[in-house]
MIZA-281959 format. One line per field, with one value per residue (C-alpha): z, y, x negated; residue number from 0; residue in one letter. Coordinates in Angstrom, 1 decimal. Each point is the difference from the previous one (the first is absolute). Example, Ala and Ser with C-alpha at 12.3 -4.5 7.8 and 13.67 -1.06 7.14 Angstrom:
MIZA-281959
zz <- (7.8,-0.7)
yy <- (-4.5,3.4)
xx <- (-12.3,-1.4)
num <- (0,1)
residuo <- (A,S)
//
This chain:
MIZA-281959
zz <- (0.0,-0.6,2.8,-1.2,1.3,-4.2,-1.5,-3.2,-0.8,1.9,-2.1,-0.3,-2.2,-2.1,-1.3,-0.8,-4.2,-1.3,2.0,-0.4,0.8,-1.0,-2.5,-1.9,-3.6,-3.0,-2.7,-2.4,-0.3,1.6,2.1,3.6,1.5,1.2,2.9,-0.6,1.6,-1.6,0.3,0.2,-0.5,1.6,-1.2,-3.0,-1.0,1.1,1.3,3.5,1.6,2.2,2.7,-0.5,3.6,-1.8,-3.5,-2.3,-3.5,-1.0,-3.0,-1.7,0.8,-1.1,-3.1,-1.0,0.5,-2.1,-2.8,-1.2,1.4,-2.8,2.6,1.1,-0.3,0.6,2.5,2.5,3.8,1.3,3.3,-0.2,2.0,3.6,2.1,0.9,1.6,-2.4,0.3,-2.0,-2.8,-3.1,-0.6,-0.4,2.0,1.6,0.7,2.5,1.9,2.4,2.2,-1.5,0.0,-3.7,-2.2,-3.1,-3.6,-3.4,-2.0,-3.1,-0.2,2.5,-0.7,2.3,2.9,2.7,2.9,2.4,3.2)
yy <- (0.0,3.5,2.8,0.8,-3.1,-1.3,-2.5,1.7,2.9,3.5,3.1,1.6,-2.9,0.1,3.2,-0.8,0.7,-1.6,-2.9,-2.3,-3.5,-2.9,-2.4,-3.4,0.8,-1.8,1.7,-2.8,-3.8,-2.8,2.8,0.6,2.1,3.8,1.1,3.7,3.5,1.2,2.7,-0.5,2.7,0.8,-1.8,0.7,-0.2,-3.7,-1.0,-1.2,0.6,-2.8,-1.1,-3.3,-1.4,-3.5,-1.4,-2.7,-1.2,-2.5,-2.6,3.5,1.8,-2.4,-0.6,3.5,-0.2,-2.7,1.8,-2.7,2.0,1.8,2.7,0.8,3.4,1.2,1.8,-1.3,-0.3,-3.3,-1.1,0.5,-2.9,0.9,2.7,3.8,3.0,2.1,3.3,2.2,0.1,1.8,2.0,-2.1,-3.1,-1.8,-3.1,0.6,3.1,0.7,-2.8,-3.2,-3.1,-1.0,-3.0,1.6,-2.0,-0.4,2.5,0.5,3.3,1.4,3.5,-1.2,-1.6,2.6,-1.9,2.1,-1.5)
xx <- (0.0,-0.8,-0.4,3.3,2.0,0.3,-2.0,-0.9,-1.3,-0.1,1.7,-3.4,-1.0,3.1,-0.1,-4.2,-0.9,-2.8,-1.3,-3.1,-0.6,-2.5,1.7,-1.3,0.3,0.0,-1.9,0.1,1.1,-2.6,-2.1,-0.5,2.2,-1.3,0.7,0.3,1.2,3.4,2.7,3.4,2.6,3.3,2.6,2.2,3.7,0.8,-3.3,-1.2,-3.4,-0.7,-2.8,-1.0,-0.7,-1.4,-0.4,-1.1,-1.3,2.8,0.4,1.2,-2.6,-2.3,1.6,0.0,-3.4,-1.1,1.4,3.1,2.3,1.9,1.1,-2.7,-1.7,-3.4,-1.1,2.4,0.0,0.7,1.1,4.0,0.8,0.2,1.9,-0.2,2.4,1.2,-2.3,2.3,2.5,1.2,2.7,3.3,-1.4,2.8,-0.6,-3.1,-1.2,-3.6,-0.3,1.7,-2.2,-0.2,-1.6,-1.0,0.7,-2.1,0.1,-2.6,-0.1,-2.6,2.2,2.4,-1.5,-0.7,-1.9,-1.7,-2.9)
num <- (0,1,2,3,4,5,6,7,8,9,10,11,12,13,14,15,16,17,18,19,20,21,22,23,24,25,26,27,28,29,30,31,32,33,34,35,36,37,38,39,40,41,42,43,44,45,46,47,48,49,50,51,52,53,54,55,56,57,58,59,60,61,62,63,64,65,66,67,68,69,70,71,72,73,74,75,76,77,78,79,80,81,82,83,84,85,86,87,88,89,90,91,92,93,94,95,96,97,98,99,100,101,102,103,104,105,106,107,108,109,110,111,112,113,114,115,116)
residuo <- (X,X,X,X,X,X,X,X,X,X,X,X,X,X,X,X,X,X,X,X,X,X,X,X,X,X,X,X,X,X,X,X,X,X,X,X,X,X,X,X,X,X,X,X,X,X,X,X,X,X,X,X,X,X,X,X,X,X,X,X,X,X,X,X,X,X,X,X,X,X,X,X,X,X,X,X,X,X,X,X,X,X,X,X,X,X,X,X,X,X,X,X,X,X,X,X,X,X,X,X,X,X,X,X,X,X,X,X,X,X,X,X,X,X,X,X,X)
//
């Protein structure tokens, strides 16, 4: 729990822009992953921010990696199989709001995954 009494996150870190965080990309198929410094905006228009409390390289993950995967786009950050608090959200998000416990899905498209550490 926070010092607040909630168990996500504090209204100070809501309303935070630009963010950085270490993240295991994928620059290409069949190479190590890079461990690397990034920045990750606010949220936009239907997008969720979330901190990722733990994470793993799954089958899709790894499948990406090795290059078979038709979906899969380079450079991408792996590691979507796990859970987090949602940090912050877009406007017109509904369905979740700062603090929910979440388990974040697959999605190609490193665009639209907004993990934060």
């Amino acid at each position: 729990m926070n010092s607040n009494g909630s168990h996500g996150t504090t209204k100070k870190q809501q309303q935070r822009g630009v963010i950085k965080c270490k993240a295991a990309i994928a620059w290409e198929a069949g190479k190590p992953l890079s461990i690397e410094d990034v920045e990750v905006a606010p949220p936009k228009k239907g997008e969720v921010r979330i901190k990722i409390v733990a994470t793993g390289v799954c089958h899709t993950d790894a499948y990406t990696l090795s290059g078979q995967d038709p979906e899969g786009v380079f450079p991408s950050i792996l590691g979507h199989e796990g859970g987090g608090i949602v940090e912050s959200v877009g406007e017109g998000v509904t369905s979740v709001q700062p603090g929910d416990f979440v388990v974040p899905l697959y999605i190609p498209d490193t665009k639209r995954i907004l993990f934060i550490c």
